[in-house]
N, C-alpha and C positions, 0 to 999 in steps of 0.2 A: 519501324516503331509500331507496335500490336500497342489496339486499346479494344478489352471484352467490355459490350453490351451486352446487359443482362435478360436480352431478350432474345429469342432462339429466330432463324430466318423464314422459319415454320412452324407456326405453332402447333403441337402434337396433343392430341385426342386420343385419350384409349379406354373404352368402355368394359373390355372384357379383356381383363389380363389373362396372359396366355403364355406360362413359362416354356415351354416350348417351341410357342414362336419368339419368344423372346431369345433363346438359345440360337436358333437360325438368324435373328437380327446383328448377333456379334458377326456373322462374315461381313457384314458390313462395317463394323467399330473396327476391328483389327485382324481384318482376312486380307488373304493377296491383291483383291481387287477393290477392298473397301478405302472410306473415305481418308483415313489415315495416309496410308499407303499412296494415298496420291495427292494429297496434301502436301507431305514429302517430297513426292518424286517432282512437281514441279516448280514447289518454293525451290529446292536447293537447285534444278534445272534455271530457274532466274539466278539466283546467284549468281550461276557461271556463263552466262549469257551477255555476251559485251555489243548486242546486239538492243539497244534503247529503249526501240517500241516494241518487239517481240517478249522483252526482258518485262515490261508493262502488264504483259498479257497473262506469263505465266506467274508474276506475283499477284495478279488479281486472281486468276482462278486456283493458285495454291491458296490464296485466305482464304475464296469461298468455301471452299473442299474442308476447312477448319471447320466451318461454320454448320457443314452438311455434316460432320463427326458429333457435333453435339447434338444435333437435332439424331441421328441415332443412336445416339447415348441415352438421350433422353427417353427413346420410344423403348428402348428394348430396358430403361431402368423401370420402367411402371410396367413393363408384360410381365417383369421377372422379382416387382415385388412380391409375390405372392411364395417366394420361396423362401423369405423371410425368417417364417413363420409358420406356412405349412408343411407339414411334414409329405405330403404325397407329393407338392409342388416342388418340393426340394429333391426328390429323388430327380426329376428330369435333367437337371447337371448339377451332382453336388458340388464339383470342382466352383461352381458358381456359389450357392446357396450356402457350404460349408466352411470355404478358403476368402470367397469374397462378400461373405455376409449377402447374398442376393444382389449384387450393385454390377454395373460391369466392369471387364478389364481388360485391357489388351492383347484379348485371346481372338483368337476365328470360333467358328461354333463346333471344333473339333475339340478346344481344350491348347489347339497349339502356339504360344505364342508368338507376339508380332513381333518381324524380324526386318530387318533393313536389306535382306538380301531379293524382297518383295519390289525393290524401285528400280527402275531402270534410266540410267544417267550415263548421256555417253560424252556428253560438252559437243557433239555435234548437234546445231538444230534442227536441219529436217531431220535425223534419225531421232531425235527425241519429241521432235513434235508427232514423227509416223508413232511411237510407242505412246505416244500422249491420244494418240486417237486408238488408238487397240485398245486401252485401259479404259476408257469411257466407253467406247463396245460393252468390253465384259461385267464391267458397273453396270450397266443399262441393265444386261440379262437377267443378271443376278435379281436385281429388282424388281424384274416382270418375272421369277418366279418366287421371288417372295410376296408379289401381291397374287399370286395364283395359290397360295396357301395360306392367306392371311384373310380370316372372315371376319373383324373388327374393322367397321368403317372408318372410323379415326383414323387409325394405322393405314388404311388402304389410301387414305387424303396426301397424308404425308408420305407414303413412299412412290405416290405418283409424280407429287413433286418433285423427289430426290430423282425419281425415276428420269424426270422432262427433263432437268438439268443437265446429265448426262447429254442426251443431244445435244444442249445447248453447246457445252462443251466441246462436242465431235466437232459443230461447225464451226466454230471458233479457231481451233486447232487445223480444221483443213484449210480455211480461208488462211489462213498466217502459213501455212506451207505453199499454199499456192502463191501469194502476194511475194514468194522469195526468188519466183519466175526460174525455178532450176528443175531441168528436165525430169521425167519422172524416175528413172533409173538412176541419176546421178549422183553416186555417195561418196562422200571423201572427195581425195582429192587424186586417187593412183588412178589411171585409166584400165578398164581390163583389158585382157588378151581379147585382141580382133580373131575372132573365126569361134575361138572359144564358147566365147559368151553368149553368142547364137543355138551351140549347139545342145540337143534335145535327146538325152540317151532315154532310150527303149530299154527302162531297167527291170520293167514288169512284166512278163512277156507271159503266153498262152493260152491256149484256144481249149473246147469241147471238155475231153476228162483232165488237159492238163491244166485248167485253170478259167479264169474269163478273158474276155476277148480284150484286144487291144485297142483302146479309142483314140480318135486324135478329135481336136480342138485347135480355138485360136491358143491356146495354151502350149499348142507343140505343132501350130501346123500356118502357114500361110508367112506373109509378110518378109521378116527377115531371118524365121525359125531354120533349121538342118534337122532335119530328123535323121537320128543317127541308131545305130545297133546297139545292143547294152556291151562294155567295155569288158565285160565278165564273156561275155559268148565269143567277141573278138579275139580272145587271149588264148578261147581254148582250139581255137583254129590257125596249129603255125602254121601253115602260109598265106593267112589274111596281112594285110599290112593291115597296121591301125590306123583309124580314121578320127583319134581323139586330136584336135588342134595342141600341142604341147609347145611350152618354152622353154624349151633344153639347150637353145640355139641364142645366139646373141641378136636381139634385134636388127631390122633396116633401120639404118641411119639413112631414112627417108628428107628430114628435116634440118640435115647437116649440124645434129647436135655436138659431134664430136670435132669438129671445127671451133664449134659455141665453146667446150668444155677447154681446147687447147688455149683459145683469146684467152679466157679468163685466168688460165694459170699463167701463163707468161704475162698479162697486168699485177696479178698478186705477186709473180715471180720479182717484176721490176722496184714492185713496193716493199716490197720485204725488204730485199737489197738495200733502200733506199733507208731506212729502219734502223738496219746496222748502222750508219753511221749516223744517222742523227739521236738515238735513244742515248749514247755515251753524252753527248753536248747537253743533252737532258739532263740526264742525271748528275751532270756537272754544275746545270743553273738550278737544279733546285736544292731550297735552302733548307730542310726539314731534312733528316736522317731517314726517316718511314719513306717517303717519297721518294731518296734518293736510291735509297736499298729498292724498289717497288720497280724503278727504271730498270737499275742494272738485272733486276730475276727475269723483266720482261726480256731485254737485251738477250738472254740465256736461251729465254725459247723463241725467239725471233728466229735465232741460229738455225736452233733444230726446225723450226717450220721452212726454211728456206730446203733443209735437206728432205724434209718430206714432197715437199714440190718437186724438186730433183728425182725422187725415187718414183713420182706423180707419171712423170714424164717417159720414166725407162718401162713401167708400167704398158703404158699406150704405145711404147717402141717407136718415141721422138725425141728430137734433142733440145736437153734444158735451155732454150732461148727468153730470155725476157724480151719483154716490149714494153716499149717508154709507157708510163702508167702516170700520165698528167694530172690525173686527180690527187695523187698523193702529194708528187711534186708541188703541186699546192697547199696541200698542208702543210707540209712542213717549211715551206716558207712563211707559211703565218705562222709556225710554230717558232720561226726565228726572229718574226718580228715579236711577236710576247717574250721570247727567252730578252731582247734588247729592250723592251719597255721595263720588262720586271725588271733590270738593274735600277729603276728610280722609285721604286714602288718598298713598301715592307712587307718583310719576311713572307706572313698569311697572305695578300692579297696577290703578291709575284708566286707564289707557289697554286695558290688558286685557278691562277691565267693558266699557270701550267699546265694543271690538270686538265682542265677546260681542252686548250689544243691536245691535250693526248687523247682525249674520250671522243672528241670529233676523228682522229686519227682510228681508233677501235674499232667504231660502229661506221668505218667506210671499209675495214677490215670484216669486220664480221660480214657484211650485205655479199665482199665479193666471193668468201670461203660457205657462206648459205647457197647462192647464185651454182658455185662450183661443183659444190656437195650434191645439190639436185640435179642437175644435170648428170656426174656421173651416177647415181642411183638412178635415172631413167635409165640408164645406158646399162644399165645394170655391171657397174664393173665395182663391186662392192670392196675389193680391197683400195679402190682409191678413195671410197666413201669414207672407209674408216679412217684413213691418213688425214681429211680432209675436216673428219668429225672431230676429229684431234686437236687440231689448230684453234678449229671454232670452237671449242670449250675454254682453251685455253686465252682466246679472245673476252670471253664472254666473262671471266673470271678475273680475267685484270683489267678490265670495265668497272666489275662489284668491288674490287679493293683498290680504286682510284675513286670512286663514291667514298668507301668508308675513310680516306685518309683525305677527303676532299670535308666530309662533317667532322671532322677532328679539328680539321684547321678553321675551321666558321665558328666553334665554339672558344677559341682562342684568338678570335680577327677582331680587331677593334671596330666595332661599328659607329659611325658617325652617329645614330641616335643614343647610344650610350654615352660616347664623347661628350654631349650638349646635355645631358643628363646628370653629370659630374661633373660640369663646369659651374 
């Protein structure tokens, strides 16, 4: 919820209007780096921030960066009244003076207008807080050199200020990246290649007439760096072996992940199984047509998911074994105690219970086909990923249409408060 005070965060002073520095004030209104453009970029970064107190942060300084857009609205409308009405003041940008009557607009001070392809929004946060601290860099610059061109005091008061903000900003944004204690290189979530990551190609290479000399630094040299040859001079030398670290080769299953990825199918292997025959009994107890049709389509690909696990298994060159999978086993016994309550219950409320144990039943499906799914993508064996990505959609879709046939039935269930309400 936005409410405008009609008061600016700065009040702006311009003694000598100056349409020309008024013209360099729009990269700030609507340039790549100006207040707009980052206004944006970290309101809508809170948006999608499911993170409480960092999500706090960036909709406080997305309103302020509102607040810094009108204060150079304001500065660069009074440098560039003067194009109004005079004719010589108007030649400095007629696009302004002719198209916008002298006022501004959501131009940069090239004429180009603002685009959205200026934000940068990745839903990771530290990669969006490291872009939230680069942005507040090149705001700063921009700033210190438009007061190195701006010889009206006023204006120079007010873009000091916008100017210090920027800092303010930086620190804000590194302290909320530090406070998230994740190592400096860590992005995402895939690990890189070991050896890799380390290494340091010499892609610039020569000395005297053929170029400048080669430097090293902590940037390529000490610690846990490999200074390595540029990959171009290796190629043109057949018989160097290459010395790039590559993953052309199937990982060390150092960590006995392919053990990890077998448990898992043969639990899912056992529940699935276990599926088959209870999803018929299902769709037997329940009393709604939608629901009963919803079991039997599940029942369908239950099937085929048991055959993709099978094909799971010939994959890795082992044999489809299931293993007793207790957890399900549990459900579905509370799924038989609700099928024998619902006989004393009505139609909506026994079909509700229904629902209920099959979505408990999904979402211990889905946890163990996610579980599977990453494992084999570390292991990189990517056609079991897709079999595996298969299922879990198809999980994750008769989840969404046991919700929608679960609010069908709530809006036709007789509630006890309406009961007493017509009585």
């Amino acid at each position: 919820m936005y409410h405008h005070v009609k008061k600016l965060m700065f009040t702006v002073r311009v003694d000598e209007p100056d349409p020309r520095f008024g013209n360099m004030l729009l990269e700030q209104f609507g340039g790549a780096n100006g207040e707009l453009a980052a206004a944006m970029q970290y309101s809508i970064q809170g948006l999608n921030c499911e993170d409480p107190d960092r999500k706090d942060l960036l909709m406080d300084i997305g309103t302020e960066e509102l607040s810094h857009l009108e204060v150079v609205g304001c500065l660069a409308r009074m440098h560039l009244a003067p194009s109004k009405n005079d004719r010589q003041a108007a030649e400095a940008d007629p696009l302004i003076a002719i198209a916008g009557g002298g006022g501004v607009n959501l131009f940069n001070s090239q004429g180009n207008p603002w685009t959205a392809d200026y934000l940068k929004i990745t839903g990771e946060l530290d990669v969006d807080l490291r872009s939230n601290i680069a942005a507040e860099a090149r705001a700063k610059i921009v700033y210190e050199r438009l007061i190195n061109f701006c010889d009206d005091a006023g204006s120079k008061d007010a873009l000091q200020f916008l100017m210090t903000r920027e800092i303010t900003h930086m620190k804000a944004f590194a302290r909320a990246l530090e406070s998230l204690s994740k190592p400096a290189f860590s992005v995402g979530r895939i690990a890189p290649t070991p050896g890799l990551v380390n290494q340091f190609f010499n892609d610039s290479t020569g000395s005297g007439d053929h170029g400048e000399i080669d430097t090293r630094g902590p940037w390529n040299e000490g610690e846990e760096w490999v200074f390595t040859e540029s990959p171009a001079l290796q190629s043109s030398d057949p018989g160097a072996a290459p010395s790039i670290v590559a993953e052309s080769s199937s990982p060390v299953d150092e960590a006995g992940l392919t053990d990890l990825l077998l448990h898992e199918l043969r639990d899912i292997l056992h529940a699935e199984k276990q599926l088959t025959k209870a999803l018929p009994k299902m769709a037997q107890a329940a009393r709604f047509d939608q629901l009963r049709e919803l079991f039997e389509q599940h029942l369908a690909e239950t099937e085929n998911q048991v055959e993709r696990i099978n094909e799971c298994f010939e994959l890795l060159g082992e044999t489809a074994r299931a293993k007793p999978c207790k957890g399900m086993m549990g459900l579905i016994e509370e799924g038989q105690e609700v099928m024998k309550e619902g006989q004393e219950k009505e139609d909506a409320a026994a079909d509700l219970a229904l629902i209920s144990a099959a979505q408990r039943v999904e979402h211990y499906e889905m946890s163990g086909y996610t579980t599977a799914r990453n494992l084999a993508q570390q292991l990189r064996h990517s056609a079991i990923v897709a079999l595996l990505s298969k299922s879990l959609a198809e999980e994750e879709n008769a989840d969404l249409l046991l919700n929608q046939v679960a609010r069908s039935l709530m809006s036709v269930a007789k509630m006890p408060a309406a009961v007493e309400q017509a009585e």
